[in-house]
C-alpha angles and dihedrals in degrees: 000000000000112000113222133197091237094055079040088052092047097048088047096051097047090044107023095224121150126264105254079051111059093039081057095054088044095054087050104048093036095239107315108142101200088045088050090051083042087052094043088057096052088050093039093235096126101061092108104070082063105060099042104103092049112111103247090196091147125073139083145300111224117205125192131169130191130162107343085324126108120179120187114189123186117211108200111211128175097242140028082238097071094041084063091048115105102223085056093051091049087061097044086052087040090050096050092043089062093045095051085056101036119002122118092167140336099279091051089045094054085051095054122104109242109180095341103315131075100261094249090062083047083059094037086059092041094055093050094046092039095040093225136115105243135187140190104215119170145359122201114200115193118174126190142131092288124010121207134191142199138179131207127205083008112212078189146327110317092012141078150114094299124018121191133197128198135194112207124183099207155095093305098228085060091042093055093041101051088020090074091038083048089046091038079055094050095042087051096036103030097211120210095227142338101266134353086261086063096047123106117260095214088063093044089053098052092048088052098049093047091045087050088051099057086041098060089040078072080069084219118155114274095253089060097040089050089057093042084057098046082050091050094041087058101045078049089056090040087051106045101028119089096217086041094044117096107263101253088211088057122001092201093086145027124259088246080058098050102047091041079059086056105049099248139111117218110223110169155349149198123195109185110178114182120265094355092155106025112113109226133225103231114227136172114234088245106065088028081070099039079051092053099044094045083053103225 
């Protein structure tokens, strides 16, 4: 029976096999389906489709920088456990290797072909042969003059919990030097944006109107009111913004001070921390360790 991409794209989709796999199942059971999800079990090859509705909020983020280019790539995982397993951290290494060369975002990194195979057949195999539902989540590209990473709660070099990533304009000796002090400063801050140029209007607009709001509840005349909010808009912008914020190596200053001292000028950033955004399944331990030794 003629195998066709359409009977390989439905096995695929109800097994989450990879490709070359189902069309494999497929050849040697001359194109029954059942008897081809029958065949990708025995192999365990159809674990994945198992474990795809589970919430993968763990893992690492994975930095790399090369000539004026920084990548930052989350890999999600189920459980803080996988994301210290060293066949999980060698894709994660793997992942980031080929975005730092080729990515442009996360759909065109999961197309890309990583040791033979698009990477998300890579992860497809991964989940089966792990036994965890993985996902590859996000990708973060920066460019600039000199990039420059760091990465906080590191699992291993080039991975951990938070990976940030900094463009710096300068001489490129300055810009290493105050660049890791300025990423050291967003991993531990997590501004909001770069400037207040940069920031959302939509959150600029809530924090005004709130701030209005307790200003008018002083009952002081409008002229007054009008300064206390221009005073507390600015303490917000000092607050939330990376070149407003005070400077954590030296409060002092700003970080726009103290990269001016410096000599640089401080472009861009990007700050990725594993799983902000997924909502969790709360568990107790417990149950999270019956759940792991019933397999399921």
């Amino acid at each position: 029976m003629a195998i066709t991409a359409a009977m390989v794209k439905e096995l695929r989709e109800s097994t989450g096999a990879g490709m070359m796999d189902a069309k494999k199942a497929l050849t040697e059971t001359n194109g029954d389906m059942e008897a081809a999800v029958d065949w990708l079990r025995t192999k365990g090859l159809a674990k994945a489709a198992k474990k795809s509705d589970r919430i993968a909020a763990e893992g690492l983020i994975g930095v790399a920088v090369g000539d004026g280019r920084g990548v930052a790539v989350e890999l999600n995982s189920e459980t803080d456990f996988v994301a210290k397993n060293a066949d999980f951290q060698k894709l994660v290494r793997d992942i980031t290797d080929i975005a730092l060369q080729t990515g442009e975002n996360v759909e065109i990194l999961k197309a890309t072909e990583l040791n033979g195979k698009k990477v998300e057949e890579v992860l497809t195999d991964a989940i089966a042969r792990i036994g965890e539902n993985m996902t590859l989540r996000r990708m973060h590209v920066l460019e600039g003059e000199t990039i420059v990473s760091y990465v906080h709660n590191a699992a291993a070099e080039g991975m951990g919990k938070i990976g940030v990533l900094v463009a710096l304009n300068g001489p490129k000796d300055k810009a290493q030097e105050i660049g890791k002090q300025i990423a050291m400063h967003i991993a531990a801050t997590s501004p909001a944006s770069l400037s207040e140029a940069d920031l959302d209007p939509a959150l600029v607009e809530r924090e005004k109107s709130v701030l209005t709001e307790q200003a008018r509840e002083s009952g002081k005349p409008e002229a007054v009111i009008e300064k206390m909010i221009l005073g507390r808009m600015a303490k917000f912008f000092e607050e939330v913004t990376l070149l407003g914020q005070k400077f954590v190596i030296n409060p002092d200053v700003t970080v726009a001070q103290a990269a001016k001292e410096a000599g640089v000028e401080v472009t861009g950033y990007a700050r990725v921390a594993v799983g902000e955004g997924i909502e969790k399944k709360e568990e107790d331990f417990a149950a999270e360790v019956a759940k792991t030794l019933g397999g399921n």
